[in-house]
C-alpha positions in Angstrom: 4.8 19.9 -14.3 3.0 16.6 -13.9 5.6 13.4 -14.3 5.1 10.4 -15.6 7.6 7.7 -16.9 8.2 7.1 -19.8 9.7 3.5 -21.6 10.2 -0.2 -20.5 9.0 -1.1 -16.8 6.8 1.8 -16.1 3.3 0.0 -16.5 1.3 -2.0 -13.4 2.5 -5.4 -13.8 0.2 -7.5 -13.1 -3.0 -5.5 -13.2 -5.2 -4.7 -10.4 -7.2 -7.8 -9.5 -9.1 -9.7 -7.2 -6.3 -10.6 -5.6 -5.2 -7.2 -4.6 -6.5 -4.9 -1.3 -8.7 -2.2 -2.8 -10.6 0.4 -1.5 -13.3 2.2 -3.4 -15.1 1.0 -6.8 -14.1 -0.9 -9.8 -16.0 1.4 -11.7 -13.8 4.3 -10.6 -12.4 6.5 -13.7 -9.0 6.3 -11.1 -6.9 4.1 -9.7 -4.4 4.8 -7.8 -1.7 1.9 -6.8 1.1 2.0 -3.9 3.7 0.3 -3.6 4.7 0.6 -0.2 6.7 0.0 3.4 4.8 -0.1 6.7 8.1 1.6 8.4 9.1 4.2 5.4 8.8 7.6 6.8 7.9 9.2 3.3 5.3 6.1 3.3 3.8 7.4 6.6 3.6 10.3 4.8 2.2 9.7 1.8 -0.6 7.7 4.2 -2.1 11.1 5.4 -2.1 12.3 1.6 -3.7 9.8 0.2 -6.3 9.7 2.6 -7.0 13.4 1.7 -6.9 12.5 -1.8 -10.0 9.7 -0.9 -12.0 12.6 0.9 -11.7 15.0 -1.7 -12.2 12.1 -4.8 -14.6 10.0 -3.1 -16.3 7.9 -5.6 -13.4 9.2 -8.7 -10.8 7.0 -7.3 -9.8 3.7 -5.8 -7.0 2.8 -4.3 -5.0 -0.1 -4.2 -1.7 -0.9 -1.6 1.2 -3.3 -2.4 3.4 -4.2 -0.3 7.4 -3.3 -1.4 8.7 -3.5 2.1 12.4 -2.2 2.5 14.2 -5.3 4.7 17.6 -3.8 4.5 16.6 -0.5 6.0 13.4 -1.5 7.6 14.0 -4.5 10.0 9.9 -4.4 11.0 8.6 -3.7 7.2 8.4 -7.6 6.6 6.7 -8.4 9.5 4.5 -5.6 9.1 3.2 -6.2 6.2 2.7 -9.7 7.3 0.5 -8.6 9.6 -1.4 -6.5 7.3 -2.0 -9.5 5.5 -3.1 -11.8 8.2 -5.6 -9.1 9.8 -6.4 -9.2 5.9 -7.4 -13.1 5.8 -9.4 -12.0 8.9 -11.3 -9.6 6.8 -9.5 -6.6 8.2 -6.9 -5.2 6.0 -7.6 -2.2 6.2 -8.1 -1.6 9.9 -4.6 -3.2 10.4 -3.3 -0.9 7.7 -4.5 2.2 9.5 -2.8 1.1 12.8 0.5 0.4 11.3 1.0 3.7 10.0 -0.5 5.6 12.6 2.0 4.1 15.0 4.9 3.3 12.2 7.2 4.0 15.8 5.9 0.9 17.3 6.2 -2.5 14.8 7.6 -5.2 16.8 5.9 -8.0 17.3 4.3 -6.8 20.8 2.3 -3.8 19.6 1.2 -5.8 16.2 -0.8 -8.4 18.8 -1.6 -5.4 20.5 -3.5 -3.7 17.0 -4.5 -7.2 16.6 -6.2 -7.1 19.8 -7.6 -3.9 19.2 -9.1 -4.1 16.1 -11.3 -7.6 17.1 -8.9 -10.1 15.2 -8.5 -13.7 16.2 -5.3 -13.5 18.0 -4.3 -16.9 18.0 -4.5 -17.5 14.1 -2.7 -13.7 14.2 0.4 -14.7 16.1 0.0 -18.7 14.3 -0.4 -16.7 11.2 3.1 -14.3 11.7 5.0 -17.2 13.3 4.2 -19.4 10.1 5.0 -16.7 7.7 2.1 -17.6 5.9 2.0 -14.4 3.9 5.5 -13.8 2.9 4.6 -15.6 -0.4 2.0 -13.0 -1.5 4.2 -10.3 -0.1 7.1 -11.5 -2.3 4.5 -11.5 -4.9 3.7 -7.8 -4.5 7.6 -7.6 -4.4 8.2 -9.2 -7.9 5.3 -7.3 -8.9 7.0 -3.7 -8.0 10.2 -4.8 -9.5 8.5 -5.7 -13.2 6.7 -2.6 -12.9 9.7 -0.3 -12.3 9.7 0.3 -8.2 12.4 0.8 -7.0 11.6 3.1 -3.7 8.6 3.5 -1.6 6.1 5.5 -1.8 5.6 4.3 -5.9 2.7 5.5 -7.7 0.6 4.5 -10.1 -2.0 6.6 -11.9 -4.5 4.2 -14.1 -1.8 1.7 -14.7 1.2 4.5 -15.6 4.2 5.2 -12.7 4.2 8.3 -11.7 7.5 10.3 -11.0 6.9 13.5 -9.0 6.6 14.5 -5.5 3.8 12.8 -3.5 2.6 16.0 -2.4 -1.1 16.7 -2.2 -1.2 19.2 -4.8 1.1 17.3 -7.5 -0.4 14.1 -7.0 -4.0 15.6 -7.3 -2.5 17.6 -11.0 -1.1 14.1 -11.9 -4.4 12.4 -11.2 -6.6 15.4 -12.7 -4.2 15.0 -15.9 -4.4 11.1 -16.1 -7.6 10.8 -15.2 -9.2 13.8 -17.0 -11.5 14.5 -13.5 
């Protein structure tokens, strides 16, 4: 049975903009949102499903990440997420984003250089970049941003706008989408 929520704070607050890390088109009859922790194990996991869910979608859906990292039970989220977000004013988001959860084991600030380093990035404006917190404001946008829209735990779905309450598993996020979406 495909869960959605129902009532106050289950809507995307804000909408997905320009302002917002998104891969695949506008045009897309699907959007899918995350609100998410670099460090959450059932965030690592729902990495690998979503990227099945792009291969077997393609052109259907888009996807969109926000970050809703877990500080009291994460102590690298945070810093993770700021480093997604520098690697992202170095036009690569989404590079960074694949590192960090393919090695969610390894997020202190040593191996975050380190994917730095690997995936071409400036390193000095990285490490200036993490040092100077100059992401944690957009971060604690995405943050507020969860919080209006009803997150309260990571992984959070959203299915064209609408939270989505059942498992993250391939097959009931692919009926939730197929219902939402009408694909």
């Amino acid at each position: 049975m495909v869960q959605f929520a129902g009532g106050q704070n289950t809507q995307l607050t804000p909408p997905v903009s320009g302002r917002d890390h998104v891969q695949g088109s506008a045009t897309a009859p699907i959007t899918l949102v995350e609100y998410g922790d670099f460090e959450c194990p059932y965030c690592g996991q729902a990495f690998y499903v979503v990227k099945q869910l792009q291969q077997r979608l393609g052109d259907q859906m888009r996807y969109v990440f926000r970050n809703f990292p877990l500080m009291q039970t994460h102590p690298y989220a945070l810093q993770a997420a700021e480093a997604a977000e520098a690697a992202g004013a170095q036009g690569k988001y989404w590079q960074m984003f694949d590192m960090l959860f393919e090695h969610q084991d390894a997020l202190d600030t040593a191996h975050l250089v380190q994917y730095a380093r690997d995936i071409g990035l400036n390193i000095q404006k990285f490490e200036q970049d993490l040092a100077n917190h100059t992401f944690q404001p957009r971060i604690e946008e995405d943050i507020e941003s969860g919080e209006r829209s009803g997150v309260e735990g990571t992984p959070t779905f959203f299915i064209n706008g609408v939270k989505y309450n059942g498992s993250f598993e391939l097959p009931y996020l692919l009926a939730a989408i197929e219902a939402r979406a009408g694909v």
